[in-house]
N, C-alpha and C positions, 0 to 999 in steps of 0.2 A: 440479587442478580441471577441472573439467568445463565447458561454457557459461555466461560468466560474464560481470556490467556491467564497463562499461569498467575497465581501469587501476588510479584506486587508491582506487575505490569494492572493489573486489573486494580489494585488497591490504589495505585497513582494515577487512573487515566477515569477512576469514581470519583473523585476530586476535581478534575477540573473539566471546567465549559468553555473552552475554548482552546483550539489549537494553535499547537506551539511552532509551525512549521515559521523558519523565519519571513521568507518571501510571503508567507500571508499575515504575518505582523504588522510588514513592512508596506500592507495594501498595495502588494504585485501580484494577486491572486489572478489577473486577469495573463498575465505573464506566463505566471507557472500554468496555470491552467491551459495557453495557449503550447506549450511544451508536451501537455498530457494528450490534449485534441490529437496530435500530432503519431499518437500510436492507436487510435485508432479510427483513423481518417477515411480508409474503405471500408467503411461497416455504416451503417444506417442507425444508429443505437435507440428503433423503438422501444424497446423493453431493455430497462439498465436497471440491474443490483450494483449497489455500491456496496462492499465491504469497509469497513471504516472509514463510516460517511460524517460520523464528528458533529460537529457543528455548523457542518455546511457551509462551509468558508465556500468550496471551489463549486457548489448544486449549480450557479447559473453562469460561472466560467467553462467550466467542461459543458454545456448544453444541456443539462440533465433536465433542466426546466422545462423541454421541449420534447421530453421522450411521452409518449402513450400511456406508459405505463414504468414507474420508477420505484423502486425497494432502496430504503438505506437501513442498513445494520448497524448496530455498533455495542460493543456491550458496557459503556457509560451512559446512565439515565441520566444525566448531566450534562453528558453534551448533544445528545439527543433532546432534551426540552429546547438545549440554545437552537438546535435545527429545527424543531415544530416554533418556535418563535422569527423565525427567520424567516421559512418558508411554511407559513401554515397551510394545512390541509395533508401536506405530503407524508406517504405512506411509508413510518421508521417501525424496526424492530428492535429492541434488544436483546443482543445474542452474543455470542463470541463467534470471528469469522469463520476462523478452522472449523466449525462443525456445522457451520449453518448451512442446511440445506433445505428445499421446498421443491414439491413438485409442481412444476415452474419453468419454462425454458427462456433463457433472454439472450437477445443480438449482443448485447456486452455485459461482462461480470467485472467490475473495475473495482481496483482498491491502489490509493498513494502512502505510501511510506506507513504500512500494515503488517506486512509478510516480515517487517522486520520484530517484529513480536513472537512468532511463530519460530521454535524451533525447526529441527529438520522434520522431523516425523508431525509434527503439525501440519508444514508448509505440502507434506506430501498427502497427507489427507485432504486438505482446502483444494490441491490441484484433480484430486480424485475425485472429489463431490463436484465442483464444480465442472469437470466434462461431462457430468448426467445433465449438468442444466443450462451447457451451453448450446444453443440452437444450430443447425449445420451449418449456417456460415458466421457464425459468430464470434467474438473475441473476449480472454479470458485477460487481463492486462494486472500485472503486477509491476505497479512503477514506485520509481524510488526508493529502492532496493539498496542497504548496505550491500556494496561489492567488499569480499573478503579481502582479494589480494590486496586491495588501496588500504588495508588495516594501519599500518607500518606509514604509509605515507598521509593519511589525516592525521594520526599521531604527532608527525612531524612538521605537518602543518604545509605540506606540498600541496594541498589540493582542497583548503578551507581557506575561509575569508578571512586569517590574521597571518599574522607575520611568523616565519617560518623559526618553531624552538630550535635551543643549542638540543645537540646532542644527548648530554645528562637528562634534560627536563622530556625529552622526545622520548626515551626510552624509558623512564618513569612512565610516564602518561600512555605508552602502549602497553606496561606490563599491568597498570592498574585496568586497561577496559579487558583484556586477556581474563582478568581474575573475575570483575564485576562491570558488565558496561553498559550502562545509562542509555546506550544507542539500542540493544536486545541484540539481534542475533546477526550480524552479516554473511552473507551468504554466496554462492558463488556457481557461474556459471556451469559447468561439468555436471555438480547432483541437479541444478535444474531441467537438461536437458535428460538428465535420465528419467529422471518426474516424469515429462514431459511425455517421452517416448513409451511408461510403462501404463499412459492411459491411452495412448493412442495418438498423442496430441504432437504437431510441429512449434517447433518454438522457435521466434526471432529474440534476439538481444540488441540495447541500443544503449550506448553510454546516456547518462543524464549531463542537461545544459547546463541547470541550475546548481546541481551536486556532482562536481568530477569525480566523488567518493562512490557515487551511486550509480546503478544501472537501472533499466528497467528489462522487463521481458513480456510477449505477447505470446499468446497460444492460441491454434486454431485445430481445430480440426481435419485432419490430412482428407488433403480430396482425390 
């Protein structure tokens, strides 16, 4: 492989062809996808890099099918063949997104539930490379985003699709992703917006419909 997240983010996600996001298990792709549209709805997205473009579950719910000119990243040659099988002809790379960069300008730089791989110091480099290659009216979207502070309450089971644990099992189950958590890194509003601010970039934040755990966030270029 090529530039890739750490260790064995990278060593679990060479394994498999196919995403594990549940609403696209569950063939509500066109759902979740219509939730993604929705961040970046004033933007024309001829020219789309997708950063962890996967398997291409969401390429022709988000509109990607209809852009001019589309890049998908991803650094599993596994689930990148399942996307040249899916959508043959379309233009994928294998890379790791935090460092991928091209000189290249696109109306959107999109990535869903990605940035949560990405420590802090990664997620701040991927927000830095990518304001060189976002176009002046363009949008940089990071959706589906572990929200930090909701840590405590998905543990608990406040804000996930099962039934809410006792107490004992709630507090187990937050100290174990504290120590090691299968989710990567969640992340939170305040360093984003400093990100944000030390490229130059404005940023909106919007809760997620389909994940009350998750937010997402847009960046543009201050006009």
């Amino acid at each position: 492989m090529t530039d890739t997240a750490p260790g064995r983010w990278a060593d679990f996600w060479a394994e498999q062809s196919t995403a594990l996001n549940s609403p696209l298990a569950n063939d509500n792709a066109d759902r979740y996808g219509a939730e993604m549209r929705l961040l970046f709805h004033d933007v024309d997205p001829r020219r789309v890099l997708e950063l962890g473009c996967g398997d291409g579950a969401l390429f022709t719910s988000l509109g990607f099918d209809r852009a001019e000119r589309y890049l998908g990243v991803d650094f599993s040659a596994r689930m990148l063949e399942e996307m040249r099988r899916r959508h043959p002809g379309v233009d994928v790379r294998e890379a790791g997104g935090h460092v991928f960069e091209v000189d290249e300008q696109f109306d959107l730089i999109f990535s869903a539930a990605t940035v949560q791989y990405f420590d802090r110091e990664m997620l701040a480099g991927h927000i830095e490379r990518s304001a060189r290659m976002l176009a002046p009216a363009g949008r940089l979207v990071c959706a589906s985003t572990p929200w930090r502070r909701m840590r405590w309450a998905y543990a608990r089971g406040d804000v996930a699709r099962r039934a809410r644990r006792p107490l004992p099992l709630a507090l187990a189950a937050h100290a174990k992703r504290l120590v090691n958590d299968n989710m990567g890194y969640w992340h939170d509003i305040p360093e984003v917006r400093q990100m944000a601010a030390a490229n130059g970039l404005e940023v909106d934040f919007f809760g997620s419909l389909t994940y009350p755990y998750r937010f997402h966030f847009v960046l543009r270029h201050r006009s």
